[in-house]
RODO-2510 file (C-alpha; in nm, 4 decimals, decimal comma):
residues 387
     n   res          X          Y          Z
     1     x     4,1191    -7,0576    -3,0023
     2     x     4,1576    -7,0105    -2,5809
     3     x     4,3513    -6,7158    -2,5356
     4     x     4,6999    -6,7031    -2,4034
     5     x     4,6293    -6,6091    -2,0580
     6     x     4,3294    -6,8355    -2,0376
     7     x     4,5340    -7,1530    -2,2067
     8     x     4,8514    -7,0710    -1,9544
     9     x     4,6176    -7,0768    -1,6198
    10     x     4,4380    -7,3714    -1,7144
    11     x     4,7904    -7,5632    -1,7322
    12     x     4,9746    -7,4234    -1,4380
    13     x     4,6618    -7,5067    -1,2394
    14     x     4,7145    -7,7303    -0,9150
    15     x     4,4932    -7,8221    -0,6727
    16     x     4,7456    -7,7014    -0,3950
    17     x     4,6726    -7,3558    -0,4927
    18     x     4,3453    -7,3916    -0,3295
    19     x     4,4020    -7,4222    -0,0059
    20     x     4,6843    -7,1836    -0,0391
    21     x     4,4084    -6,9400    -0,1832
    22     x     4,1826    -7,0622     0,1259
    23     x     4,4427    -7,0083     0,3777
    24     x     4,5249    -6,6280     0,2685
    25     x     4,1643    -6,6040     0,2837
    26     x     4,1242    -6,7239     0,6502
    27     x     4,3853    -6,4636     0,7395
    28     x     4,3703    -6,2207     0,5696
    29     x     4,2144    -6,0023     0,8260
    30     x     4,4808    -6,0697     1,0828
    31     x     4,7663    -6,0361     0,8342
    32     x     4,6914    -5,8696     0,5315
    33     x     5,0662    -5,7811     0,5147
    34     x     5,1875    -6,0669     0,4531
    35     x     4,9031    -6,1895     0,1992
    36     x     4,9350    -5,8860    -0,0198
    37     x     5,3047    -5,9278    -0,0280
    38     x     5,2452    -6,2825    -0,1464
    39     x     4,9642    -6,1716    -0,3625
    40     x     5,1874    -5,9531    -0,5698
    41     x     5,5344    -6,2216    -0,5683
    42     x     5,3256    -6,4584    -0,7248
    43     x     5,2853    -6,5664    -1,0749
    44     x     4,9047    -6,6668    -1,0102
    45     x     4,7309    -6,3584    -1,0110
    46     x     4,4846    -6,3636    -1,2238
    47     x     4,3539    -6,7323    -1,1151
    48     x     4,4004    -6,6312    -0,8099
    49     x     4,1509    -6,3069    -0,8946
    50     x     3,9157    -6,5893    -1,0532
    51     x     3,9066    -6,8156    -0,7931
    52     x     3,7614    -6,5635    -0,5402
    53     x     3,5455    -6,4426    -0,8259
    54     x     3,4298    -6,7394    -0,8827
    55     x     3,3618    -6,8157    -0,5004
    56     x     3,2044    -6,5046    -0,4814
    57     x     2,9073    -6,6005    -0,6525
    58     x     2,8785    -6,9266    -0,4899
    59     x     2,8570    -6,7472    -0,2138
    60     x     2,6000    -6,5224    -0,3333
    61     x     2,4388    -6,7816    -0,5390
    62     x     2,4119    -7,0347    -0,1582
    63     x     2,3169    -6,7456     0,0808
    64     x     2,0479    -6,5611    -0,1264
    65     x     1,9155    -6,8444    -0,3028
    66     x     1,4889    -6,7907    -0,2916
    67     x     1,5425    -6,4237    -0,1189
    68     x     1,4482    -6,1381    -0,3577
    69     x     1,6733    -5,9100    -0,2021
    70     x     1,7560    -5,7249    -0,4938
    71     x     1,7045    -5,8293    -0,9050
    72     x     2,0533    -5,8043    -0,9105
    73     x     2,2655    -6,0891    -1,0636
    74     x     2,5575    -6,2315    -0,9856
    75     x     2,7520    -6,1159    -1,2355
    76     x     2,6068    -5,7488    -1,1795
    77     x     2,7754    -5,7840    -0,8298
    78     x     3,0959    -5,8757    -0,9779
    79     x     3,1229    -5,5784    -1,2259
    80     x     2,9732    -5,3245    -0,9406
    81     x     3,3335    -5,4507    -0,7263
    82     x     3,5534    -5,4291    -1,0331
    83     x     3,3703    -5,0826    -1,1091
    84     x     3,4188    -4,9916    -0,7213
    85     x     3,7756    -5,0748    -0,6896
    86     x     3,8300    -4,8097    -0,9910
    87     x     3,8566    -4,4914    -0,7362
    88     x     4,0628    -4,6625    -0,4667
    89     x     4,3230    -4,7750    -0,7672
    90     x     4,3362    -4,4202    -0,8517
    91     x     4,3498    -4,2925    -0,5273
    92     x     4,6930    -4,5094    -0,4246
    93     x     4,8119    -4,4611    -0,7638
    94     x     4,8230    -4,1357    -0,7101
    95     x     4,9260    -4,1237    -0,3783
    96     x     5,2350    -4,3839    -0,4035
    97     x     5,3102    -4,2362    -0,7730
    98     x     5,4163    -3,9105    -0,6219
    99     x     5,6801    -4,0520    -0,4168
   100     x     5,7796    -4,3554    -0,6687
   101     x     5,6905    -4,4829    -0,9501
   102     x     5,4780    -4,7837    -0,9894
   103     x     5,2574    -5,0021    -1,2302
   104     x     4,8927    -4,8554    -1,2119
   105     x     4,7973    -5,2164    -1,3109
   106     x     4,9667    -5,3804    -1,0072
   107     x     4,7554    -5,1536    -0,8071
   108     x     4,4461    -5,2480    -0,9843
   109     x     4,4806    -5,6593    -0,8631
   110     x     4,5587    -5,5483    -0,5395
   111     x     4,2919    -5,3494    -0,4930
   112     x     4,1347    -5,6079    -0,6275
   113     x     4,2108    -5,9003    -0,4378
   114     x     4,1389    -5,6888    -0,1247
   115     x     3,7800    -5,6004    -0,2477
   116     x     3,7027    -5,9520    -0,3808
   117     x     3,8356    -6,0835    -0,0459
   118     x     3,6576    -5,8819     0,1719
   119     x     3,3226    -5,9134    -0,0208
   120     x     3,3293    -6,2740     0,0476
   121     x     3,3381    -6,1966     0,4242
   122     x     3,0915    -5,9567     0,3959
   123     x     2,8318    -6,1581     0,1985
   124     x     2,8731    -6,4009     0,4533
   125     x     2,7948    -6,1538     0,7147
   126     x     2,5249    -6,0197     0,5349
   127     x     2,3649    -6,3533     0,4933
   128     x     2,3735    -6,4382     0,8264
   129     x     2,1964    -6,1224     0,9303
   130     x     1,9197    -6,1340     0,6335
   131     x     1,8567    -6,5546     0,7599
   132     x     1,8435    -6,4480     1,1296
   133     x     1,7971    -6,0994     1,1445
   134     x     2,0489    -6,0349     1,4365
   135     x     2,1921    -5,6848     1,4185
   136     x     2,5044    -5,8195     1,5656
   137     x     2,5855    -5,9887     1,1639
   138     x     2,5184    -5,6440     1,0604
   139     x     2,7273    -5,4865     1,2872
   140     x     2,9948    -5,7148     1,1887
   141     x     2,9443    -5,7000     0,7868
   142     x     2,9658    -5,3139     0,8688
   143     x     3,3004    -5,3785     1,0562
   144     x     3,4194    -5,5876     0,8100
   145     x     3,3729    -5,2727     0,5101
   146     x     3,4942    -5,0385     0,7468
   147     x     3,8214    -5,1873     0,8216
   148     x     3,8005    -5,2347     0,4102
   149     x     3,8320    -4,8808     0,4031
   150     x     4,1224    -4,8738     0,6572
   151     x     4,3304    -5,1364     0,4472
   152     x     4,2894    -4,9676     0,1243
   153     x     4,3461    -4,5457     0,2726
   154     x     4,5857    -4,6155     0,5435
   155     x     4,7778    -4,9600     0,5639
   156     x     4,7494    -5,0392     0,1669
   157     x     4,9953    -4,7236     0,0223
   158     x     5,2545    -4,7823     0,3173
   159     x     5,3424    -5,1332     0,1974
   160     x     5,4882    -4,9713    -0,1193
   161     x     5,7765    -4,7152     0,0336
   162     x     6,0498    -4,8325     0,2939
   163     x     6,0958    -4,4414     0,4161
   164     x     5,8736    -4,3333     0,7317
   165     x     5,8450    -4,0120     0,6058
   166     x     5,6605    -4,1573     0,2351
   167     x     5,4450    -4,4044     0,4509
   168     x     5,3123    -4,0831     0,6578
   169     x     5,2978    -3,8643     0,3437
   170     x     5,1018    -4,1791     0,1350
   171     x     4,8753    -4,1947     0,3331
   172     x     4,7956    -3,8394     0,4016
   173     x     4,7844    -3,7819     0,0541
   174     x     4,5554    -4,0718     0,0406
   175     x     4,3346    -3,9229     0,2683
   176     x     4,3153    -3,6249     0,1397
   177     x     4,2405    -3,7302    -0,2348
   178     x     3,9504    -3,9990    -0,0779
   179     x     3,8074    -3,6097     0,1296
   180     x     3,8157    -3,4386    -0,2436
   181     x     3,6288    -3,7518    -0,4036
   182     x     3,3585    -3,7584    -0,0703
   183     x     3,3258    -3,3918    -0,1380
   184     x     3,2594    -3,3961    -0,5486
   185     x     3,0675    -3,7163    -0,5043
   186     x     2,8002    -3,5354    -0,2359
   187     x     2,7985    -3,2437    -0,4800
   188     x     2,6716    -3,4486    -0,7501
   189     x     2,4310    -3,6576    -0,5187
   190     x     2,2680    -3,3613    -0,3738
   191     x     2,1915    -3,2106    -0,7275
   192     x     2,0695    -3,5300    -0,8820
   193     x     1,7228    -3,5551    -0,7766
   194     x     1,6826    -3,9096    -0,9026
   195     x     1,9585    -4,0190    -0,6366
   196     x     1,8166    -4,2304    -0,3173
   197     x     2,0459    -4,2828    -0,0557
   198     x     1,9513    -4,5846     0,1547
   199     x     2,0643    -4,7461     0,4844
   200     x     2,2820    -5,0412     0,4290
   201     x     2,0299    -5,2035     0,6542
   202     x     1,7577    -5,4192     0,3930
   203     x     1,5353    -5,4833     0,7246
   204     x     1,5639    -5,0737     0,8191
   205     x     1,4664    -5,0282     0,3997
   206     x     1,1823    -5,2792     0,4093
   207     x     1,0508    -5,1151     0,7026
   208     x     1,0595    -4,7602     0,5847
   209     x     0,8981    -4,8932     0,2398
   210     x     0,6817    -5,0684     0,3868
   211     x     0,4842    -4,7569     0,6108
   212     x     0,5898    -4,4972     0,3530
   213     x     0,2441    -4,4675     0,1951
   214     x     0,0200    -4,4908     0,5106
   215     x    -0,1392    -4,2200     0,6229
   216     x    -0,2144    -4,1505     1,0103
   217     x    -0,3172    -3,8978     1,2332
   218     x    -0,1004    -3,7173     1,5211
   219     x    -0,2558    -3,7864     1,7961
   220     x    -0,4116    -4,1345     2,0308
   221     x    -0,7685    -4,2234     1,9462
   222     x    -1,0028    -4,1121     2,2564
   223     x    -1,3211    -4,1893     2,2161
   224     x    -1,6365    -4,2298     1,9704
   225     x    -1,9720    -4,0606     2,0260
   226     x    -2,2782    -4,2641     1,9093
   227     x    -2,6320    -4,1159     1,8823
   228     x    -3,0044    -4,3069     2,0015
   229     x    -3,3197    -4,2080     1,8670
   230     x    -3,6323    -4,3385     2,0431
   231     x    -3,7239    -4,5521     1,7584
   232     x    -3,4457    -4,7385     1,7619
   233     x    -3,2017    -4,6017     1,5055
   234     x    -2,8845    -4,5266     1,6227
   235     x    -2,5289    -4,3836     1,4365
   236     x    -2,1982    -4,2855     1,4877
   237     x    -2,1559    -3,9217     1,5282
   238     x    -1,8053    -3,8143     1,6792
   239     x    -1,4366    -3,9307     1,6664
   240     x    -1,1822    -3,7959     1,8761
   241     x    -0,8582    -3,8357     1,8951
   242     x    -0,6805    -3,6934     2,2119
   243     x    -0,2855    -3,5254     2,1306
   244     x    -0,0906    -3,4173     2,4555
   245     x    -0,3788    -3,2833     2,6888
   246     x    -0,5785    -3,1474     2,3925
   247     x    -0,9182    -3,3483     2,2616
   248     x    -0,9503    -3,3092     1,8879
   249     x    -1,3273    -3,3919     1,7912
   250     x    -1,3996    -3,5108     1,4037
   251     x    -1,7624    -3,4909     1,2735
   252     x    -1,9279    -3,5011     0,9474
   253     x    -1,7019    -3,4753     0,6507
   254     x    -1,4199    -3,4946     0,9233
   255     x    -1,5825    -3,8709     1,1118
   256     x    -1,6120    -3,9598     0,7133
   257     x    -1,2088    -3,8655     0,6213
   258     x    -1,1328    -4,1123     0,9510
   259     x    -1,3172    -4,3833     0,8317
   260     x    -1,1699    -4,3554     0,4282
   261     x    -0,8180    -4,3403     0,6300
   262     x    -0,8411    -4,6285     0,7923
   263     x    -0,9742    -4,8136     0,5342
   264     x    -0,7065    -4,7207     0,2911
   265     x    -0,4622    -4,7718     0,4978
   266     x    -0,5680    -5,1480     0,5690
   267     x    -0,5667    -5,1836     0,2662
   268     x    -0,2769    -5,0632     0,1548
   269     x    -0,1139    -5,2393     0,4089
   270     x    -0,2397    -5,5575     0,3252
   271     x    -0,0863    -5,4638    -0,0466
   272     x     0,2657    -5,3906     0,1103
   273     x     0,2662    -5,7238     0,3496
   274     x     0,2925    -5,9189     0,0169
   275     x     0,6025    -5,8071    -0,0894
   276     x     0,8131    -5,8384     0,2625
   277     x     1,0684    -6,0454     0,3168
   278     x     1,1862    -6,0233     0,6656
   279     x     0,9825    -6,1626     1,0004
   280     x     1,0477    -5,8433     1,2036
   281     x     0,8966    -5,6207     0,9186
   282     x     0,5806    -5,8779     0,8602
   283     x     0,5298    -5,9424     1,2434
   284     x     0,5215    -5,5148     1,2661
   285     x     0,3220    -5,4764     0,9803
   286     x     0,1017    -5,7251     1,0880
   287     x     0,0494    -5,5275     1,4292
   288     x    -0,0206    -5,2015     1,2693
   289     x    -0,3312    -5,3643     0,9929
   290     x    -0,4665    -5,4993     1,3049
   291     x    -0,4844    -5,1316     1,4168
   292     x    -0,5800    -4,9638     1,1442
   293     x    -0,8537    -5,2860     1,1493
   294     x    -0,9891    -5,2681     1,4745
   295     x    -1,0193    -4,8589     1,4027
   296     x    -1,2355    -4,9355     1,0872
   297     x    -1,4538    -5,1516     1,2664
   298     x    -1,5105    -5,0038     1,5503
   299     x    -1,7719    -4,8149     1,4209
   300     x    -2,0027    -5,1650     1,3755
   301     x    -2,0145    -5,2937     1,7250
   302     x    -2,1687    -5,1687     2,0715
   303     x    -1,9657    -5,0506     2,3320
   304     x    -1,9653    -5,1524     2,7381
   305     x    -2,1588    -4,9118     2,9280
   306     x    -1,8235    -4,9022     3,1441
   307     x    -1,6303    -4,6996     2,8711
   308     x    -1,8785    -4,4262     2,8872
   309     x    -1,7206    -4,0877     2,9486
   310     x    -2,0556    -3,9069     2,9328
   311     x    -2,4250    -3,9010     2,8459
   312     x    -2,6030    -3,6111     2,7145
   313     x    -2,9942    -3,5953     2,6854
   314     x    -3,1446    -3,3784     2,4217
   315     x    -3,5645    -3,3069     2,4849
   316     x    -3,7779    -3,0675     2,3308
   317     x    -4,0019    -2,8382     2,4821
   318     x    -4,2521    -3,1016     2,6308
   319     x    -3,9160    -3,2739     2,7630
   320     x    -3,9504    -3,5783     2,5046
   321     x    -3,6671    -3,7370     2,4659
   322     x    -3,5340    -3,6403     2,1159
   323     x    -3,2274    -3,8324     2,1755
   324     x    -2,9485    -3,9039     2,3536
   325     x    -2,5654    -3,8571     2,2702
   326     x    -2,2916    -4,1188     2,4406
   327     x    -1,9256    -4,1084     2,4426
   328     x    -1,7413    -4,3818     2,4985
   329     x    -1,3469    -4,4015     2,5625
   330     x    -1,2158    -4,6344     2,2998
   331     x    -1,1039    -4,9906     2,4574
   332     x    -0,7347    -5,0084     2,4652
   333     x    -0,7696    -5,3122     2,2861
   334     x    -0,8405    -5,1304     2,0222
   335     x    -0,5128    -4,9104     2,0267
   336     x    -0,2960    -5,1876     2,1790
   337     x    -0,1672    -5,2921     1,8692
   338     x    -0,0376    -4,9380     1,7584
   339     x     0,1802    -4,9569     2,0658
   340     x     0,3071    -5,2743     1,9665
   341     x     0,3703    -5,1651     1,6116
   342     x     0,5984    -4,8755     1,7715
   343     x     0,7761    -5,0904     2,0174
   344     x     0,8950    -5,3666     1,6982
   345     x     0,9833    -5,0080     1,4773
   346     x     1,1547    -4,8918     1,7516
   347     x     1,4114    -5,2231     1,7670
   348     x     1,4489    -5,1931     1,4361
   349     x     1,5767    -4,8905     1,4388
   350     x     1,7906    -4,9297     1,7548
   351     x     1,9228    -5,2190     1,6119
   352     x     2,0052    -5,0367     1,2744
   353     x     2,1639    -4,7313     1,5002
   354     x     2,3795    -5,0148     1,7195
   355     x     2,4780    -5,2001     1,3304
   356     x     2,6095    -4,8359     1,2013
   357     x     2,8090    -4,7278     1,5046
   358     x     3,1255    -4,8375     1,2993
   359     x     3,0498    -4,5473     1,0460
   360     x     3,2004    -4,3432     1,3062
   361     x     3,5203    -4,3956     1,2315
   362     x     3,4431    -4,3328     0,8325
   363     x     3,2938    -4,0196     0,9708
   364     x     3,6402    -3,9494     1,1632
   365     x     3,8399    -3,9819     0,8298
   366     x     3,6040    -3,7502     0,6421
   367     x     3,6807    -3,4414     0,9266
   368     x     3,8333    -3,2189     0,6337
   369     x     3,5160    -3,2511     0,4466
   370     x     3,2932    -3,2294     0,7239
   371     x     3,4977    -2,9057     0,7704
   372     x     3,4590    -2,7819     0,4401
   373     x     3,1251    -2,8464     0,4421
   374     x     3,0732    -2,5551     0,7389
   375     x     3,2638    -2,3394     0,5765
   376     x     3,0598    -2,3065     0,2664
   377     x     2,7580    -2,3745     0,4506
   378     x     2,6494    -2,6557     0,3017
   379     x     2,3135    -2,8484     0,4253
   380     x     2,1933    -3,1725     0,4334
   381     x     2,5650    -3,3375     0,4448
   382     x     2,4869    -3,5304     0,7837
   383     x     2,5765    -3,8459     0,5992
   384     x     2,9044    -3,8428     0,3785
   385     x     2,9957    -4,1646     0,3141
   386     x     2,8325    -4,5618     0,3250
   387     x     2,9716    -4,8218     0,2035
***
């Protein structure tokens, strides 16, 4: 037995609704007016709902096909935007109830439609950005959630009142409510430990998973101090790395912690270079196992007598040679990758700082909480809200 509502959309279907459905899409953005006011005359809703649903996973289904973004599912996407419209539906319901009354559930599909409609842009975005890796899709998919934000605090509650006065209070109200929720929902973040707040950027995530378990040194490598004996055995003695105008020298247990570091950590970077999926992250990585390579083997090769900082000569009382100590600056070669490494980090994160400039205004709507947050003298609230 198909039920009711099921039975009745399958026989009012026409294929004109379609490209109506396509058309709203294409403008929403400019009008969203106008589409919401259609949205909510019509007697389509809920295929209208499905039909964007449904599209929806296309979507995600065509642009993240063979990308192991995330383990999450399709459907798993579609619940997390019916679970995320929950909170805005409130928040108008409550702000528009106060001056009128109104069906909660005909703010539920139109908080709806805008989510579903606006997740179809932003997958698209999203897509683009995770195929070419060009902040300037991110920048846009973060555009596109911001002015998401806009449409459902500010112009969504005003299409319900005629009176200037109830659009202006609506949306204060809303704003105010959406400040509370921010405020309750860093409260609870801040005292879960298990909660990990992440950059909407996957490249900026990869990245930062990617380096989080190597372990490095602050300072440049200098140079490497070998010892000759007469009889021909020779060893490495010294490393020394060189941090601001300061020379650090590493023997014994030390020149033996250096060479289990590096080791490790080419290692463990070979682990993590499995797992990546973007270029920028596997061309950087690549760059910094090279480094971490070239400072595990240096240790197994001769150096040009024109990288010698100094000689020392150690006799005995005859004045036999004993030995002899040399130093020898460490070939930029050798550290040349390291710099690259840090130039490719360093567009990352320029380009994830450039892709989240459009938090600012998300930031600007969140002033009461920012200002309650001095008040009580609250820490660690620098970010409030990401969508």
């Amino acid at each position: 037995m198909i039920p009711k509502l099921i039975r009745e959309t399958i026989e009012n279907f026409e294929y004109q609704d379609i490209s109506d459905w396509l058309k709203d899409l294409l403008f929403f953005f400019y009008n969203p007016f106008s589409i919401l006011k259609k949205f909510q005359n019509s007697n389509k809703q809920f295929p209208q709902l499905v039909f964007y649903s449904v599209l929806t996973i296309v979507i995600l289904a065509m642009s993240f096909k063979g990308f192991q973004v995330s383990n999450i599912e399709s459907y798993q996407i579609l619940l997390s935007i019916s679970i995320y419209c929950i909170p805005f539906t409130i928040l108008n319901y409550l702000s528009i109830r106060i001056f009128l009354k109104i069906n909660f559930w005909i703010i539920l599909k139109s908080v709806l439609l805008f989510l579903l409609i606006s997740s179809i842009f932003s997958f698209i975005t999203l897509s683009l950005f995770i195929t070419n890796e060009n902040y300037v899709f991110l920048f846009i998919n973060i555009c596109i959630n911001v002015l998401l934000l806009i449409y459902l605090l500010i112009i969504f509650p005003i299409q319900f009142t005629n009176k200037m006065s109830n659009k202006i209070l609506c949306t204060l109200t809303n704003l105010f409510f959406f400040n509370v929720l921010c405020i309750l929902l860093i409260f609870v973040i801040r005292t879960d430990q298990h909660s990990n707040i992440k950059s909407v950027d996957p490249i900026y995530n990869e990245h930062q998973i990617s380096v989080a378990n190597i372990k490095s040194f602050d300072g440049e490598p200098y140079s490497i101090t070998k010892v000759f004996y007469p009889n021909g055995q020779n060893f490495y003695k010294t490393f020394a790395y060189k941090r601001n105008d300061s020379i650090f020298r590493n023997d014994g247990k030390m020149l033996i912690y250096f060479k289990k570091l590096f080791h490790d950590n080419t290692v463990e970077i070979s682990k993590s270079a499995v797992s990546l999926n973007f270029k920028r992250n596997k061309n950087s990585l690549k760059l910094l196992g090279e480094y971490f390579n070239n400072l595990e083997t240096m240790f197994n090769y001769d150096y040009d007598e024109k990288l010698l900082i100094s000689k020392t000569v150690f006799v005995n009382s005859n004045k036999d040679v004993l030995h002899y100590e040399k130093e020898f600056r460490i070939d930029k070669n050798i550290i040349k990758p390291y710099s690259q490494f840090m130039e490719a980090s360093q567009q990352i994160y320029e380009g994830n700082q450039f892709a989240n400039k459009p938090f600012v205004i998300i930031s600007f709507l969140l002033i009461p909480a920012s200002y309650f947050f001095e008040i009580i003298d609250y820490q660690e609230t620098n970010v409030l809200f990401q969508l």
